[in-house]
C-alpha positions as CSV (number, residue, x, y, z in Angstrom):
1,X,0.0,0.0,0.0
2,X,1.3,3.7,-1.1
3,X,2.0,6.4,1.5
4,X,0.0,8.4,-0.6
5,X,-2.9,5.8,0.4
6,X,-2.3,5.4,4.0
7,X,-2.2,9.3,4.2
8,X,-5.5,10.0,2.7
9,X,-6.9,6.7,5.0
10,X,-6.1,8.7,7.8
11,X,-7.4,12.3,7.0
12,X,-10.4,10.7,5.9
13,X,-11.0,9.3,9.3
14,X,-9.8,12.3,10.9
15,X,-12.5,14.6,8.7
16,X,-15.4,11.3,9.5
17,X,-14.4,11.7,13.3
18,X,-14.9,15.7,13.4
19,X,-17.9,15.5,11.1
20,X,-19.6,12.6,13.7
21,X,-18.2,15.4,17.1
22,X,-20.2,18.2,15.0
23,X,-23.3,16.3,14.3
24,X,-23.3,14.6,18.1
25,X,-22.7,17.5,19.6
26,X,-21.2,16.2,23.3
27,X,-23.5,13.9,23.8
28,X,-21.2,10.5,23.5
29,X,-22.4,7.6,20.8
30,X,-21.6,4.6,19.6
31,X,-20.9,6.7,16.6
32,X,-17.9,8.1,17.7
33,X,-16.0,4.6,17.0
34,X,-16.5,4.2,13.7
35,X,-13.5,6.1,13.1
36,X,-10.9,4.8,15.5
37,X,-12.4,1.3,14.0
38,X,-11.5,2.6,10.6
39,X,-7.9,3.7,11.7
40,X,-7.9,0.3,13.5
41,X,-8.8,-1.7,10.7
42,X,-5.7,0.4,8.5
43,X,-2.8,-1.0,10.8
44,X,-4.7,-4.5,11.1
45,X,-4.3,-4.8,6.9
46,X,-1.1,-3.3,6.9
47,X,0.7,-5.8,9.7
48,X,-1.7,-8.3,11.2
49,X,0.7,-9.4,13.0
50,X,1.7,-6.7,14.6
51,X,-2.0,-5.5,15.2
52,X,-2.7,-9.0,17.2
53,X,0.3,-8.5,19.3
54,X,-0.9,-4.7,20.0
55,X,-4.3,-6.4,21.0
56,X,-2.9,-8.6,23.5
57,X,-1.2,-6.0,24.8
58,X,-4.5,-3.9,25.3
59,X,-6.6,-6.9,26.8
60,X,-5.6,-6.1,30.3
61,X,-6.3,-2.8,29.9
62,X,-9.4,-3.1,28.3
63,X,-12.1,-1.6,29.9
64,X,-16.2,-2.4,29.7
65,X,-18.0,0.3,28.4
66,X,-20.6,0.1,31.4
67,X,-17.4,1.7,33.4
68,X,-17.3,4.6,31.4
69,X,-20.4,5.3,30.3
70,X,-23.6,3.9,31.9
71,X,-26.9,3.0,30.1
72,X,-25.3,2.1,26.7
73,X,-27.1,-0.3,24.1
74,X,-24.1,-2.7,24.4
75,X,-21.4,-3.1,26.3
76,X,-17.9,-3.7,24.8
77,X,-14.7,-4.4,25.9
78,X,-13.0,-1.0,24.7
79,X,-10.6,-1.0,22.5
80,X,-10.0,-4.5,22.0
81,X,-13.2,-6.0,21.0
82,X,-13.5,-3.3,18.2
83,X,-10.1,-4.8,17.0
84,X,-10.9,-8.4,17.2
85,X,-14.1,-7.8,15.3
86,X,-11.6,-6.9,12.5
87,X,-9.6,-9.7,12.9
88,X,-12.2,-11.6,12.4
89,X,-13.2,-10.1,9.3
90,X,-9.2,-10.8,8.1
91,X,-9.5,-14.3,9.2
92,X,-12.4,-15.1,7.2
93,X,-10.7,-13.6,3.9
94,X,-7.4,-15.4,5.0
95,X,-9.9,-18.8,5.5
96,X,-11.7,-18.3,2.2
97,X,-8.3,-17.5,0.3
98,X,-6.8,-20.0,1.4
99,X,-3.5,-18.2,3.3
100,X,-4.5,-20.1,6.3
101,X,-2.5,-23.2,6.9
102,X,-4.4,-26.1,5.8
103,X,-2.4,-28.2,9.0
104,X,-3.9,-25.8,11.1
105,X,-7.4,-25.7,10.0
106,X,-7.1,-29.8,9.8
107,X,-5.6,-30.2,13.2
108,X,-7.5,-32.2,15.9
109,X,-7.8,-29.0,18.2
110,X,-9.2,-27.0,15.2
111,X,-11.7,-29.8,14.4
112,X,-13.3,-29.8,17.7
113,X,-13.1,-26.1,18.3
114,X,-15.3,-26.2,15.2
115,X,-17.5,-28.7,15.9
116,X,-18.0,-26.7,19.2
117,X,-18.8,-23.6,17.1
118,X,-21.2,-25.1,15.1
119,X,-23.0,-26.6,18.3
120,X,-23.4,-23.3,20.0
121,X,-24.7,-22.1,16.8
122,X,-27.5,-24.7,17.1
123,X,-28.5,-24.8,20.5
124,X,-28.5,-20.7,20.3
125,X,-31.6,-21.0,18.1
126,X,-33.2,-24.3,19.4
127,X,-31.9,-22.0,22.7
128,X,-34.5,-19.7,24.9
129,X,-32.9,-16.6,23.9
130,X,-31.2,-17.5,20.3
131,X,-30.1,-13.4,20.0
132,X,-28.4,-13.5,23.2
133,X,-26.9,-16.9,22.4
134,X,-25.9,-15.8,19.0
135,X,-24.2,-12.6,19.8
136,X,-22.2,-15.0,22.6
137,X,-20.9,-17.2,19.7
138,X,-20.0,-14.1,17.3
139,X,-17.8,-13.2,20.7
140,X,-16.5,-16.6,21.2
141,X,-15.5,-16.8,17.3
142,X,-13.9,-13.8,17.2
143,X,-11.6,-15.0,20.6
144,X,-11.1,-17.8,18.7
145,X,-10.1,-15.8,15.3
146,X,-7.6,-13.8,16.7
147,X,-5.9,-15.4,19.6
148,X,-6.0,-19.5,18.3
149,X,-6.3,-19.1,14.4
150,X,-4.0,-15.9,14.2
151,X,-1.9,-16.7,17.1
152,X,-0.9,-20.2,15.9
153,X,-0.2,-18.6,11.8
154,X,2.5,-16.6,13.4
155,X,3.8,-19.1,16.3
156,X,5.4,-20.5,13.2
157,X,8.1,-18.3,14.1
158,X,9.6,-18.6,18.0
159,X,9.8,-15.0,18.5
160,X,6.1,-14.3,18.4
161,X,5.2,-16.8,20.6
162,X,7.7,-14.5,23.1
163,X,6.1,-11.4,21.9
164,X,2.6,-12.9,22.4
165,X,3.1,-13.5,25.8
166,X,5.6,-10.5,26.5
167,X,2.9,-8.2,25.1
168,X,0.2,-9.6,28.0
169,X,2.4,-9.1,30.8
170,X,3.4,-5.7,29.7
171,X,-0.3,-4.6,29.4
172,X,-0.9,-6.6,32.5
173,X,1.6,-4.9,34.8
174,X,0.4,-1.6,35.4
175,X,-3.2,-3.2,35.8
176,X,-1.6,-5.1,38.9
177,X,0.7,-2.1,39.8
178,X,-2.5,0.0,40.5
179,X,-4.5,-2.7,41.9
180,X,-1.7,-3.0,44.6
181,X,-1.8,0.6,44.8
182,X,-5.3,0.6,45.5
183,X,-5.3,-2.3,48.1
184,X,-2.3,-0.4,49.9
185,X,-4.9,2.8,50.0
186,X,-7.1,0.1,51.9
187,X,-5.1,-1.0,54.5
188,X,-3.1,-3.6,52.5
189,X,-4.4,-7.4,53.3
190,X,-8.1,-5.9,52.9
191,X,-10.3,-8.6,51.6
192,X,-13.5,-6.4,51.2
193,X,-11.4,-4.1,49.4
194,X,-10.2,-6.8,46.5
195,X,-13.3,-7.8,45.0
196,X,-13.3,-3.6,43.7
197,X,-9.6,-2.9,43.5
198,X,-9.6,-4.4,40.5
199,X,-12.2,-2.1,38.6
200,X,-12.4,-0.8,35.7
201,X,-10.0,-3.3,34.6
202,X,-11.0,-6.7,35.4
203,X,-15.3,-7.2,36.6
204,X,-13.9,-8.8,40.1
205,X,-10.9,-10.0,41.7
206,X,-11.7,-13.9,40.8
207,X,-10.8,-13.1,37.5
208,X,-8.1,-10.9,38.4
209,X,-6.6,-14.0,40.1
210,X,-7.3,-16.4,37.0
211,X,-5.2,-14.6,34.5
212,X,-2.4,-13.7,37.0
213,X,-2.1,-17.8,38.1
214,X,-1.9,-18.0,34.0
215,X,1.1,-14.9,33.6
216,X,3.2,-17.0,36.5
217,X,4.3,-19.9,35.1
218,X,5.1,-18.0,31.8
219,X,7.6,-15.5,34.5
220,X,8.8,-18.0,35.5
221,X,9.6,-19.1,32.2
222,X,11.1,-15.7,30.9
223,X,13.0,-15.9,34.2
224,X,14.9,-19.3,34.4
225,X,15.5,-19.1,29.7
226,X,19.1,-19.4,29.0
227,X,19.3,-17.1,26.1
228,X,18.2,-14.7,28.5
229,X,20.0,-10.9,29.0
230,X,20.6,-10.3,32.5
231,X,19.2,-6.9,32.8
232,X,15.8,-9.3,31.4
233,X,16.3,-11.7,33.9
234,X,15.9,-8.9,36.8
235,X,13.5,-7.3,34.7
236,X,11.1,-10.3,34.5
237,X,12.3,-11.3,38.7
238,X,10.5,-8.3,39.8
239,X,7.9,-8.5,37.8
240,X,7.5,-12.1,39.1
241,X,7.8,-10.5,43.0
242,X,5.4,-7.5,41.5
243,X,2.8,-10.4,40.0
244,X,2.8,-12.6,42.6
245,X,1.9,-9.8,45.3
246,X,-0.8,-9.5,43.2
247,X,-1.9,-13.2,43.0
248,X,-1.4,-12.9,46.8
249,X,-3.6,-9.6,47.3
250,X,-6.4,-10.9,45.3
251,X,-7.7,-13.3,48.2
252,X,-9.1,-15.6,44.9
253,X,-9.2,-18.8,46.5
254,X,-10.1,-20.9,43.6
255,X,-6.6,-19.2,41.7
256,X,-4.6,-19.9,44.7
257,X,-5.5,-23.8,44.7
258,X,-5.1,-23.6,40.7
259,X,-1.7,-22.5,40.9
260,X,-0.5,-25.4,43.5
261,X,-2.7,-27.7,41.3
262,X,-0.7,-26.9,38.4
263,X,2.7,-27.6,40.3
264,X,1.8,-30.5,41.0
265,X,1.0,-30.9,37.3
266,X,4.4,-29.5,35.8
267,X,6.1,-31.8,38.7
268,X,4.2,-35.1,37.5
269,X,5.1,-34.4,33.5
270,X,8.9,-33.3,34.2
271,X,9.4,-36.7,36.7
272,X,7.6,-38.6,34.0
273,X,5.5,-40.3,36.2
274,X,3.3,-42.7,34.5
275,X,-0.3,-43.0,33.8
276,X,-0.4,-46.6,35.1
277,X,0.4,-45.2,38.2
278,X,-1.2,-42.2,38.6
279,X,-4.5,-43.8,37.2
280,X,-4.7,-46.5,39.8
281,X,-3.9,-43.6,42.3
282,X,-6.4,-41.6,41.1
283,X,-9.2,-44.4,41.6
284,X,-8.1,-45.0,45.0
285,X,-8.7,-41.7,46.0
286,X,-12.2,-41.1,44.4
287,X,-13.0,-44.6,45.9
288,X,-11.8,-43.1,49.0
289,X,-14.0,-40.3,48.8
290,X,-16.7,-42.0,48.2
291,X,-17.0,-44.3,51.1
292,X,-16.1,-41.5,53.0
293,X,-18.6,-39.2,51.9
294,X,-20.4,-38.5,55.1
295,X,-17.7,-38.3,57.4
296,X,-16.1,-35.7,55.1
297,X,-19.3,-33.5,54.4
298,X,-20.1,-33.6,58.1
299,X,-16.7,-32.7,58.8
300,X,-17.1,-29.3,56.7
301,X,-20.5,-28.4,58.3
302,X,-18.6,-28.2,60.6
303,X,-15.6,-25.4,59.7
304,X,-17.8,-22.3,60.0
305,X,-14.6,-19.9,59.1
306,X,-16.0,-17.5,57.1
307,X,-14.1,-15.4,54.1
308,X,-11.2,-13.3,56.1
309,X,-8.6,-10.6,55.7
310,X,-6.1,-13.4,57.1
311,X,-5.0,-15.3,54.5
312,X,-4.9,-18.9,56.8
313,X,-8.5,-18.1,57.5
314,X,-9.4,-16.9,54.1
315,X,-7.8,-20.3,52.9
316,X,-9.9,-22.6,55.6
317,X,-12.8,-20.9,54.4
318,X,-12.5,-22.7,50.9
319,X,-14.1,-25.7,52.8
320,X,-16.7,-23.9,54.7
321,X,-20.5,-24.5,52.9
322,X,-22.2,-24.2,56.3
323,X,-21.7,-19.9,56.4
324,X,-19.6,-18.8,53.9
325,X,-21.9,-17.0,51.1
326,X,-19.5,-17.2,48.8
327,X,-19.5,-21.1,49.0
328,X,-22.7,-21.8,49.6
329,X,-23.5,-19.2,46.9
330,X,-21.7,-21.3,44.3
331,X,-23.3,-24.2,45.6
332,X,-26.9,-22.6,44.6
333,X,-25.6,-21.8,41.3
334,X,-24.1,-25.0,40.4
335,X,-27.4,-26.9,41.4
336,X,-29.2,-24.6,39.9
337,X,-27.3,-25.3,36.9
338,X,-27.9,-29.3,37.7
339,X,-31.6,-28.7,37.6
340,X,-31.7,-26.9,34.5
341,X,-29.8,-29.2,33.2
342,X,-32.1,-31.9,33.9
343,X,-35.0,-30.3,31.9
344,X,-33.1,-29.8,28.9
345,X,-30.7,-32.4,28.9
346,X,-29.2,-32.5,25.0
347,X,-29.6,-28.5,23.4
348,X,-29.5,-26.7,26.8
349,X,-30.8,-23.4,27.2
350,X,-28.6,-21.5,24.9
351,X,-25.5,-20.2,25.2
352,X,-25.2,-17.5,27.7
353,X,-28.8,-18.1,28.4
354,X,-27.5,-19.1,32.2
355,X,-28.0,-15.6,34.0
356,X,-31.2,-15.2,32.6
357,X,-32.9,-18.5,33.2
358,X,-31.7,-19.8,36.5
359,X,-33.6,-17.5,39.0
360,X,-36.3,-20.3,39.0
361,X,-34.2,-23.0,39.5
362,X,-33.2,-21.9,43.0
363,X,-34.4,-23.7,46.0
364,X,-35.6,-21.3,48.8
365,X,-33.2,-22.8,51.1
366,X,-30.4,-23.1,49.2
367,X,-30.9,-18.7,48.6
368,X,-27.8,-17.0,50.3
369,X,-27.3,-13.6,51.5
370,X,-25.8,-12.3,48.0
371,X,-29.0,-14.4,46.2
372,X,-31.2,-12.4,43.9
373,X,-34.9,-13.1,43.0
374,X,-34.1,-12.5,39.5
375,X,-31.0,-14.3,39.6
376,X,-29.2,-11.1,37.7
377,X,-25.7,-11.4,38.8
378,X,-24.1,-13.4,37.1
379,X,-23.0,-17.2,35.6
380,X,-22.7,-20.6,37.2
381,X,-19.3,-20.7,38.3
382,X,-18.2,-23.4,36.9
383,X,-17.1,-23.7,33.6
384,X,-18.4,-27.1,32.9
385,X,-21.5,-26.8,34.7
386,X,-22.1,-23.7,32.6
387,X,-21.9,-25.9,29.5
388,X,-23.7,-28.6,31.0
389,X,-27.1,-26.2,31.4
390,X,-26.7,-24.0,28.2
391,X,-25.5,-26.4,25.4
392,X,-26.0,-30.1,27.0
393,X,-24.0,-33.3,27.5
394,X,-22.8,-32.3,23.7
395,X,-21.6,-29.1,25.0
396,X,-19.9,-30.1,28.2
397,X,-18.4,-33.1,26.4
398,X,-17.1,-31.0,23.8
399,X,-15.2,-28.7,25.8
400,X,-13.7,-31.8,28.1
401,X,-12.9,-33.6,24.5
402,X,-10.8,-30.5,23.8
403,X,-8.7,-30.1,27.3
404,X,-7.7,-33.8,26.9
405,X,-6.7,-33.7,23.6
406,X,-4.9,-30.6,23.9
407,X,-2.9,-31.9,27.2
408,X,-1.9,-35.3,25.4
409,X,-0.6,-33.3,22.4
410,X,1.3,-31.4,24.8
411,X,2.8,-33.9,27.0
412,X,3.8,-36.0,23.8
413,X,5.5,-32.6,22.6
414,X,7.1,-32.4,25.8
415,X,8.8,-36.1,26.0
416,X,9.3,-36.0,22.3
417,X,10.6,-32.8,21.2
418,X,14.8,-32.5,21.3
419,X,15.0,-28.9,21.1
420,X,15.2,-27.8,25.3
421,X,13.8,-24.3,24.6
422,X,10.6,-25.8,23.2
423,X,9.7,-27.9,25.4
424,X,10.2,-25.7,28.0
425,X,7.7,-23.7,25.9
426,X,5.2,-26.1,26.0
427,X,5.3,-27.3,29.2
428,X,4.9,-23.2,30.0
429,X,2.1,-23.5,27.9
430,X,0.5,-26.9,29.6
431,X,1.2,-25.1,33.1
432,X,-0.9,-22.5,32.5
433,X,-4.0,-24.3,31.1
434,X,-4.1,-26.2,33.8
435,X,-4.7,-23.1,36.0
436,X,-7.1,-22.5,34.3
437,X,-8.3,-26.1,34.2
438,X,-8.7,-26.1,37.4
439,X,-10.1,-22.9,37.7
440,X,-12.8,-23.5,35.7
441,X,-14.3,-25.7,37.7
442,X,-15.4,-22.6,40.0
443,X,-15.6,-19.8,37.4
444,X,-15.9,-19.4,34.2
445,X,-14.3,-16.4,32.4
446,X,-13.7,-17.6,28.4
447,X,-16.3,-15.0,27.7
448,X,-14.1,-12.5,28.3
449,X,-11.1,-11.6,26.4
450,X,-8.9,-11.4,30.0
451,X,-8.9,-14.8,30.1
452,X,-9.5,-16.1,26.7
453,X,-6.2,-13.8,25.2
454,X,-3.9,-16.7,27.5
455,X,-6.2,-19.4,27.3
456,X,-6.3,-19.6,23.8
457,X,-2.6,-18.5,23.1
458,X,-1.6,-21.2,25.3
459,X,-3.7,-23.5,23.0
460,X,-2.4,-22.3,20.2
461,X,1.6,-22.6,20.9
462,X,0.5,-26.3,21.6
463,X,-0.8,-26.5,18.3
464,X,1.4,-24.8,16.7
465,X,4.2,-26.9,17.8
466,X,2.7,-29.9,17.2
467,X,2.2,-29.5,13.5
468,X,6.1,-27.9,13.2
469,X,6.7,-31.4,14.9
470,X,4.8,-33.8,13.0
471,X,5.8,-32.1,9.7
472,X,9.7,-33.0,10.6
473,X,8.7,-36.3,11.5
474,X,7.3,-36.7,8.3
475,X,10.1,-35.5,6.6
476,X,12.8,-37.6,8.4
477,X,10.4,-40.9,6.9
């Protein structure tokens, strides 16, 4: 493209965006993005690269438009889900030209991401509400556009998988800067003053604490790289102590448990401990549980330690479902879930139909002190068990399909690939799904790009890798 070109691109946005001020007077409008979109979607065709690196870097900071300005027709992540909507748009040409790498769009992961797709699509309009269930696919695909599709085009080269991930943490890191800042202001270990500290940034400090559990492993990563400067090395250390204070600060239970999960995890792949033993292990435990089950559930009636500004206590409240609201709260959602489930077993409800239909599924004494009547605030913390009630045993098994065959690729990756950098990289990679693995199980946050710019990068190295793999193995035959 000319200079001339690019030149008169701009001052025509720049004479749209004065003529839209004149006509709207100071009254803001949704019109007054159609020109940054336009100056958006110039950089996006000139370097898509480079524009999808800039949009991870902008995801922490993104900000809902209901934090800015109240009572708007839709809410939007600003800027970034104006420049994913463009991605998309590239990605579709890219698909239907043919630029897009037929290995990719072949893969296994790519497959059942698909399949998924195409599910949501159909239980959105066998759904209750098929425009709210529509517009929360068009959001899912365009995630899915930009930061698996995109993402794993360009992780063909090692240095933008760095940049990828670099870009996130330095967007992320003055998002945690001034929620330390803020908790400080509050006295510090302040656990009423967490679930806000967080605003306008992320909706609440659970989610807060899901993407930093993600950014540690990948620190740590940055941190313990041989080709690594040693002015980067201090760099990423105190970013790691900044992060971490963070992760502490946030009081998320459900990230803190994630994180020692995924240890556990990273230690089990690197020892190379094998299924035949972990397997058996696992049944003993489950059996344990089982036979156990009423010892154990009277034994938590029993812990009435509520949430707490001490971090011990705040931890020992994780088991309480006799006081805790927050507990017991999820409890009521996931049941409700269960229920709803029940009555529509196969389609579901539709996606993101959840927070709209549940209110009637509650039991009157299951109803906590942070219920509503109208069941308005928000999903069914759980990842799964969101699934399970909006898109049906299809949905749920879907999405399970897809974190098992992801982690297989990956582990194979990890005991098969010679190169020491990348399967560092992937066991990075496998490290900080499994946060999010686990995490999922008490929240779910794919709908929003926070969470769905790491989860689906992560993802995407995996796959990426994975085909670089198999097409040396192919050529060695």
């Amino acid at each position: 493209m000319s200079n001339r070109r690019i030149l008169s691109a701009i001052i025509v946005c720049l004479l749209f965006s004065v003529a839209v001020i004149l006509k709207a007077g100071t009254d803001f409008t949704l019109l007054w993005l159609i020109p940054p979109a336009l100056l958006l979607m110039l950089f996006a065709f000139l370097s898509v690269d480079k524009f999808l690196i800039l949009t991870v870097f902008l995801v922490p900071l993104s900000v809902q438009m209901r934090f800015l300005i109240p009572d708007q027709p839709a809410d939007l992540f600003l800027p970034t889900e104006l420049m994913l909507a463009v991605i998309l748009v590239i990605m579709i040409f890219k698909t239907i030209t043919g630029e897009v790498s037929r290995r990719l769009l072949l893969h296994p992961v790519t497959i059942i991401i698909f399949i998924s797709l195409i599910w949501g699509v159909l239980t959105s309009l066998t759904g209750t509400m098929p425009v709210v269930s529509l517009k929360s696919i068009m959001a899912k695909l365009w995630f899915i556009s930009a930061f698996y599709l995109l993402a794993a085009s360009i992780f063909e080269d090692n240095k933008k998988i760095t940049a990828y991930f670099t870009a996130y943490i330095a967007g992320m890191t003055p998002v945690v800067i001034f929620f330390i800042y803020e908790m400080i202001l509050a006295g510090g270990f302040n656990q009423a003053a967490a679930y806000a500290s967080s605003r306008p940034f992320f909706n609440d400090h659970t989610s807060f604490g899901a993407s930093l559990a993600c950014c540690i492993p990948v620190l740590i990563f940055f941190i313990t790289g041989k080709d690594v400067s040693f002015q980067r090395r201090l760099l990423f250390l105190l970013l790691l102590v900044i992060f971490s204070g963070g992760f502490i600060l946030s009081y998320s239970r459900a990230a803190w448990i994630s994180l020692i999960v995924s240890l556990l995890f990273t230690l089990i792949v690197v020892l190379k401990i094998s299924w035949k033993i972990i397997i058996p292990a696992l049944t003993v435990v489950i059996i344990a549980v089982v036979l156990s089950w009423q010892p154990v559930m009277q034994r938590l009636s029993e812990n009435r330690q509520d949430s707490s500004g001490e971090l011990q206590r705040h931890l020992r409240s994780f088991s309480n479902i006799t006081t805790d609201a927050s507990n017991l709260e999820r409890i009521n959602r996931w049941k409700s879930a269960l229920r709803m489930f029940r009555e529509r077993p196969l389609f579901g409800w539709g996606p993101a139909t959840y927070q709209f239909c549940y209110a009637p599924f509650q039991m009157a004494d299951e109803k906590t002190i942070i219920s509503t009547t109208y069941g308005e605030r928000g999903n069914a913390h759980s990842e799964y068990l969101g699934s399970l009630s909006e898109s049906g045993i299809p949905g749920m098994i879907l999405y399970l399909v897809l974190l098992i065959v992801v982690f297989i690729k990956g582990i194979r990756l990890y005991h098969c690939e010679r190169n020491k950098w990348l399967r560092m990289v992937v066991l990075t990679m496998m490290a900080g799904l499994m946060t999010y693995v686990v995490h999922g199980g008490l929240n779910n946050f794919l709908d929003t790009d926070k969470i769905s710019a790491l989860f689906w990068g992560m993802t995407a190295v995996i796959v990426a890798l994975d085909i670089r793999y198999s097409y040396r193995q192919k050529d060695q035959i």
